[in-house]
Every structure is written in C-alpha cells, then in structure tokens.
C-alpha positions in Angstrom: -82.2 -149.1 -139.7 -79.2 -147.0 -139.4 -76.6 -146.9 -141.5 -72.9 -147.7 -140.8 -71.9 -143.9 -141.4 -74.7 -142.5 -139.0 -73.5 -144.9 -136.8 -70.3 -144.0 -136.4 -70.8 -140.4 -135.8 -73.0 -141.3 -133.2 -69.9 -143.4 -131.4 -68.1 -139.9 -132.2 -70.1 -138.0 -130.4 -70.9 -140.2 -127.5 -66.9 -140.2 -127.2 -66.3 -136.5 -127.3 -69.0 -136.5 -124.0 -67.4 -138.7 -122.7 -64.2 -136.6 -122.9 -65.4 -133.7 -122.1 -67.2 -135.3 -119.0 -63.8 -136.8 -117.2 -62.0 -133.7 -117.8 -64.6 -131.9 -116.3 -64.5 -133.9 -113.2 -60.8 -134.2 -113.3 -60.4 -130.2 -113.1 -63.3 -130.1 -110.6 -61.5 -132.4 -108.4 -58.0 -131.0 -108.9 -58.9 -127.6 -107.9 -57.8 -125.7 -105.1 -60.0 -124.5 -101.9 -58.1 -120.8 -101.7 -58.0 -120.0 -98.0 -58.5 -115.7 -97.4 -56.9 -115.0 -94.4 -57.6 -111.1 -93.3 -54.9 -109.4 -91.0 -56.2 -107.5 -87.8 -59.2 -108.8 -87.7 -59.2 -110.7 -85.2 -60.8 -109.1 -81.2 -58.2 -108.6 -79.0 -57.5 -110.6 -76.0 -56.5 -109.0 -73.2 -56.9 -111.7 -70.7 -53.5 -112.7 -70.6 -52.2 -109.0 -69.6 -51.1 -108.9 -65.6 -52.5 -106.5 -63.3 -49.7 -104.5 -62.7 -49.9 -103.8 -66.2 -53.3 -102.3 -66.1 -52.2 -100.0 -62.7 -49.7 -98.3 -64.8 -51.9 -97.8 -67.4 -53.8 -96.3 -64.6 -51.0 -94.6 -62.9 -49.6 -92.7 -66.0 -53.6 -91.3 -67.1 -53.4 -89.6 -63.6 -49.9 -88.4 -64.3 -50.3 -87.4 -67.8 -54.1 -85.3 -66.9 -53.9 -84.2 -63.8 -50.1 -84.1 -62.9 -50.2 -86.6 -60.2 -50.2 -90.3 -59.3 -53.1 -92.4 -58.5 -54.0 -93.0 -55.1 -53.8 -97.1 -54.0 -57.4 -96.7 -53.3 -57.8 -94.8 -57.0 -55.5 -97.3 -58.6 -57.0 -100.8 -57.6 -60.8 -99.4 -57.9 -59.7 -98.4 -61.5 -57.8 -101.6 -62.2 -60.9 -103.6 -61.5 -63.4 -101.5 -63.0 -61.2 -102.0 -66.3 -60.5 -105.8 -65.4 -64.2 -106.9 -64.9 -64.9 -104.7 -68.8 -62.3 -107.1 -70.0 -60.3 -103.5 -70.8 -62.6 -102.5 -73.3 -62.4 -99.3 -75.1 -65.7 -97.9 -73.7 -64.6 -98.6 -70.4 -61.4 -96.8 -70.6 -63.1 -93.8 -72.4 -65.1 -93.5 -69.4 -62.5 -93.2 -67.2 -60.6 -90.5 -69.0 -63.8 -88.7 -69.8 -64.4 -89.1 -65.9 -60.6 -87.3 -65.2 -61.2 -84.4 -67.5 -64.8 -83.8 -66.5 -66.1 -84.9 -63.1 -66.7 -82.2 -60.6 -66.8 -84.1 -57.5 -65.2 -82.8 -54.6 -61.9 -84.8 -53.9 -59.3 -83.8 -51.3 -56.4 -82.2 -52.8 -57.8 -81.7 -56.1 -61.2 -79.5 -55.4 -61.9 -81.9 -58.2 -60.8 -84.0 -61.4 -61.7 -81.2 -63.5 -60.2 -78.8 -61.4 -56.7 -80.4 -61.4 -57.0 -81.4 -65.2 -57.7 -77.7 -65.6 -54.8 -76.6 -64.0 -52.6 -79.8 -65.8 -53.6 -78.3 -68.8 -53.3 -74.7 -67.9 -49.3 -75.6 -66.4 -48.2 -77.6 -69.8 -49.5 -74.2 -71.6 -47.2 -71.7 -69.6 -44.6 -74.3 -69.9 -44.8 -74.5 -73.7 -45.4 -70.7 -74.5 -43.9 -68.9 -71.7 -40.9 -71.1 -70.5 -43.0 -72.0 -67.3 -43.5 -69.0 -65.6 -45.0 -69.3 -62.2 -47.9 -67.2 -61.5 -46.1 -65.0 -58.5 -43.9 -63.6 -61.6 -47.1 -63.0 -63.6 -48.8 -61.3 -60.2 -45.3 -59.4 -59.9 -45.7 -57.8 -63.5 -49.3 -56.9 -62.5 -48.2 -55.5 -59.5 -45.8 -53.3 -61.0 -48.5 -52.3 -63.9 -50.9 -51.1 -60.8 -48.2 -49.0 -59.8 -47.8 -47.4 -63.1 -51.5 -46.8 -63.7 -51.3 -45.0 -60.3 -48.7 -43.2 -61.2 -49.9 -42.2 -64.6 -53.2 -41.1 -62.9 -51.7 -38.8 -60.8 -49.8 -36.8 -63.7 -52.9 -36.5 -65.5 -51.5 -39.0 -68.3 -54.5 -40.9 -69.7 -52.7 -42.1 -72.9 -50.1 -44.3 -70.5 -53.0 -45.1 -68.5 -54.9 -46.8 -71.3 -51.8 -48.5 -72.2 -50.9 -49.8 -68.9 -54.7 -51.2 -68.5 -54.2 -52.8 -71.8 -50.9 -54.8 -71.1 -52.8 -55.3 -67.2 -55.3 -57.1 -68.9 -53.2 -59.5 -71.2 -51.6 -60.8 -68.1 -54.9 -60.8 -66.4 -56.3 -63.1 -69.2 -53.5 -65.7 -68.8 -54.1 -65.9 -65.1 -57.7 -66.4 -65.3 -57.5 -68.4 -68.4 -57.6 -72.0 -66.5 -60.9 -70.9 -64.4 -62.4 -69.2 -67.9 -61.3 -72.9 -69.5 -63.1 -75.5 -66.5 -66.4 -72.6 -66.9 -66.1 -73.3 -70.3 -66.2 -70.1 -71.3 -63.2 -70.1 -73.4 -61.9 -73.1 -75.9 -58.1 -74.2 -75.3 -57.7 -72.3 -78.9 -58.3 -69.1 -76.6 -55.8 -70.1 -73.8 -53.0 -70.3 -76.4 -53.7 -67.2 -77.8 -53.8 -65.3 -74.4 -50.5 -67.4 -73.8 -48.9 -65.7 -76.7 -50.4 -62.1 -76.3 -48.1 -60.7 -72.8 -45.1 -59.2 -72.1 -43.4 -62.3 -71.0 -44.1 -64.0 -74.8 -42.8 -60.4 -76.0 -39.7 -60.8 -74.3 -39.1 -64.0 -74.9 -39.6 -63.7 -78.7 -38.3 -60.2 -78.6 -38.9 -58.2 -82.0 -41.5 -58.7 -84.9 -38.9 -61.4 -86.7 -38.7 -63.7 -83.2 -42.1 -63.3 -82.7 -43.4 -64.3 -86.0 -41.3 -67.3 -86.5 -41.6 -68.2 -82.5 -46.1 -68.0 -83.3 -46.0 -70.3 -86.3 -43.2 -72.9 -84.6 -45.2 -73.0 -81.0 -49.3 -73.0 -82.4 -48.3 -74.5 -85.9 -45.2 -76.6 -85.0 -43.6 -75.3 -88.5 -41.9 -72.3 -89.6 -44.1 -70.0 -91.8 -43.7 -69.4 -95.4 -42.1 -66.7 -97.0 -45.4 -65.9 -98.6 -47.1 -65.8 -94.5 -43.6 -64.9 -93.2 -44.2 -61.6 -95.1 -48.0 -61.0 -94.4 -47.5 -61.8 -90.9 -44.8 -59.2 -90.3 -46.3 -56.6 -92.0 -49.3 -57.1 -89.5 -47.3 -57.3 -86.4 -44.7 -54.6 -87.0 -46.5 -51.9 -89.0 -50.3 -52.9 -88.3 -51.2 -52.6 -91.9 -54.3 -54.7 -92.6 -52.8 -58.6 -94.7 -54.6 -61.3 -95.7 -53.3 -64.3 -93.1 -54.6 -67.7 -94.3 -57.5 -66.4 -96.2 -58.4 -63.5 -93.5 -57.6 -60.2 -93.0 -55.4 -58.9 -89.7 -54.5 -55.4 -89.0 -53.1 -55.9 -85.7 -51.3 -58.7 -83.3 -54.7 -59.7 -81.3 -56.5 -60.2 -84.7 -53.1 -62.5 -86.5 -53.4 -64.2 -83.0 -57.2 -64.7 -83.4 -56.6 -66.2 -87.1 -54.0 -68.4 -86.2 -55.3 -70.0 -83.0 -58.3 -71.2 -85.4 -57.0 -71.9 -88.8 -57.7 -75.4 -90.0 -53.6 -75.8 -89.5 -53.9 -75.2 -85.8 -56.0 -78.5 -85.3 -53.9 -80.6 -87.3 -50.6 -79.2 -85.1 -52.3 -79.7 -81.9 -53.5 -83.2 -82.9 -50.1 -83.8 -83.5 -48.4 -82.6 -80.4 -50.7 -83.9 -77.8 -49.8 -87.7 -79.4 -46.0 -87.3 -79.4 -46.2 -85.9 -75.4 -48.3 -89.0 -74.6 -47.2 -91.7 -77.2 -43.6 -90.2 -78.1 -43.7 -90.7 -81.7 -45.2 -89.5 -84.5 -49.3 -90.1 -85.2 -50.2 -92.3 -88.2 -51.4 -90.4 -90.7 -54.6 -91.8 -91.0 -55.4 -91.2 -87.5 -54.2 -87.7 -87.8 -56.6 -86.9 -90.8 -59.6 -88.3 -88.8 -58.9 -87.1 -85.4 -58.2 -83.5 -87.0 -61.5 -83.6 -88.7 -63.1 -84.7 -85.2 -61.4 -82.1 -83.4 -62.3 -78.8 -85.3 -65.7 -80.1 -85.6 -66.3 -81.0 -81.6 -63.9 -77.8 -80.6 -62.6 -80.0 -77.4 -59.4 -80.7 -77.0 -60.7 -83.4 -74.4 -62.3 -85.6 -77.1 -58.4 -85.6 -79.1 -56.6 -86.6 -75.6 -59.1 -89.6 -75.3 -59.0 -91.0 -78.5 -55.6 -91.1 -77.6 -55.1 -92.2 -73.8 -57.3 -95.2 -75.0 -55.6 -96.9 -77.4 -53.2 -100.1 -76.7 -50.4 -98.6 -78.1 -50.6 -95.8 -75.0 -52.0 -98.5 -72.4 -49.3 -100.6 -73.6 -51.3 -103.8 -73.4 
C-alpha cells in the first residue's frame, strides 16, 4: 500500500500537469496567425487600360525612334497586337525590336531601320554639333576639295595631307548613319566621329572648351582636375597621358578612350532614360542596364529595356 506521503506527491505532480497542460492550450489558442503581406508582387492588370491609351503608347515609340507618327493603319494593327498579348512585356519588346531592326521596305522610310538609323543619327548632330544639316557639312567638304586642288597645283603636299585629313573627319560623320544600320560601326564610334570635325572644333573652340565640352557631352560631367590635366596635355601639346587607365598621345586616341570607358556606358544609359522618361533612372536599373549595355555593345537593347516599361507606356 502507499503511504500518505507518497501519495500526496503523486496529487502534486498530477497537479503541476495539469497546469502546465491548460497553459499550454491556453497560449496555443491565444496566439496570433501573423498575415505576410509582400508589396509588388502582385501581376499587373492591364485590362482596365483604354485603347487610346495603348495608341499613344504606340504613337510616341514611332516618334521617339524613328521621328514620326504612326500611320492609322500602323497604329490600330499595333494596338491590337498589344491588346490581344494582354500588353505584355515580350510583346512590346517585339515591337521596338521590330522599329530598330526590320528591313522591310515601307514607303517613306526605305525601312524601320533605315529611319531609326537616321533618328538616331539626327539626335547625334543635334546633341554634338548643335544640329547641323548635312548641306553645311557637304559645303565644308566642298570647300576642302577646293583646297586640295589648289594645294596640288602649287606642289604643296604637306597642306594636301592636311586637307584630306580634316576631308575625311567630315566624311566619317556623313557616312556614320549608313556605317551604323551595316553595322559596321557601334554608336560609341558615331559619337566619336561626332566630336572629331571642324564644326565640334569651332564650337568648343580651344583645348580648355574642348576638354570640358568632351567630358560634359559623352560623360555628362565635368572632368576632374586630375583628367582635366591629362586630357589637355594630350589635346593641346600631344604628349602621350594616361586617360582613365590608357595612354593617348593625340585627340583621335583621347577620343577613342573616352567613347569606351566603362563611364561612357553609365552616361549614355542615363541620357537615353531622361529623353524618353524625363527623369532621372533608378539607380538600380542604371547599375543593371549599364552592365547589360557594355557587355551587348547595342545601344538598341538599353532603348528597349526602356520604351517597355509602364512607367514610359504610361499604363
């Protein structure tokens, strides 16, 4: 038999379980279900947008690559191509892709890639050259000829070389948007021809102006006083400086290294999305986009990563 003290811790025990047993259950019960709601995670719905919202979108891509408006017939087959793909992202990358690239012949254009060519190649001279047509750019070439024949005639083949050379700058930026649709030069090339003339020269007149006027129209910043120095030192004496980890002895070769440093990328990145968006790019888009660009070399694949966000499309 037990005895009277072994029963009684036993009823202790038995009560401490039972304790411990309804505050278990009551904290069980009492506890909170903790709902995690994540932001921006949800698929956009775009059924609710109007049409006329979608032709604009349409409109301004035509305006914005190849410096016209859409045709009605362009517009609505666009509109319902983008419509019936419930505006996805794929969809509209395919129609930009098809504005910068396709080669089909279309009246008034030659072609998509011919016009986007030219869009592209018209924005340049407007940004580095104040816009100069290409009658005044035939005019200087036309007066050049007229110099080499001169020059010829008196024997004087130093001014002759000379006048070929500053011929063939001009040359370069005439023929840069056919060299640019052939793909046989990058749109880092076209800037740099844009920037190596006579009209840039006079523009930017002396090696101060043009130094600062490089950095501010390829970099969109004013140099350093550490590539301030460097950079004048190559353009006004020609004496062989390291500019951003390369050496340049002369303008062509400072050109050359600036036109493909990593900064160039991040500048052009940064000017394409305030001319379409008209605002400063995110930062993290900027740092992937940048990376994307100098890897890909196409300014075509920045401009669509771009043109297909909602932010542009205002949807």
């Amino acid at each position: 038999m037990f005895r009277i003290f072994d029963i009684y811790k036993l009823m202790r025990i038995i009560k401490y379980i039972i304790i411990l047993l309804v505050l278990f259950s009551f904290n069980f019960s009492c506890k909170k279900t903790e709902n995690v709601t994540v932001n921006d995670n949800n698929a956009p719905d775009y059924s609710g947008i109007p049409s006329i919202h979608i032709e604009n979108y349409i409109n301004r891509l035509f305006i914005d690559l190849l410096g016209r408006e859409s045709t009605n017939l362009e517009r609505e087959t666009l509109t319902e191509r983008l419509k019936a793909a419930n505006l996805d992202f794929n969809t509209r990358d395919s129609i930009v892709y098809e504005l910068q690239f396709d080669t089909t012949y279309r009246d008034g254009d030659s072609s998509y890639r011919h016009a986007y060519c030219q869009r592209v190649y018209d924005l340049m001279k407007f940004r580095f050259l104040e816009g100069a047509s290409d009658p005044e750019i035939g005019q200087k070439l036309g007066n050049l000829n007229f110099a080499i024949k001169i020059a010829r005639l008196n024997g004087d083949t130093i001014r002759v070389h000379q006048y070929e050379y500053e011929k063939s700058k001009y040359e370069n930026v005439l023929k840069s948007k056919y060299f640019y649709r052939l793909d046989s030069i990058s749109y880092n090339d076209m800037c740099g021809y844009m920037m190596n003339n006579g009209i840039y020269d006079l523009i930017n007149m002396g090696s101060f102006n043009f130094v600062n006027a490089a950095f501010d129209d390829v970099l969109g910043r004013n140099p350093t006083q550490d590539e301030f120095t460097a950079a004048y030192e190559v353009i006004d004496k020609n004496e062989p400086t390291v500019v951003f980890n390369k050496v340049a002895s002369n303008k062509n070769e400072f050109i050359n290294i600036l036109v493909y440093c990593d900064a160039f990328y991040e500048a052009q990145v940064r000017w394409w999305y305030y001319q379409y968006v008209r605002r400063e790019i995110p930062p993290s888009s900027l740092y992937t986009w940048m990376n994307q660009y100098r890897n890909v070399q196409r300014l075509e694949y920045v401009q669509r990563q771009i043109l297909i966000t909602d932010e542009y499309a205002q949807f």
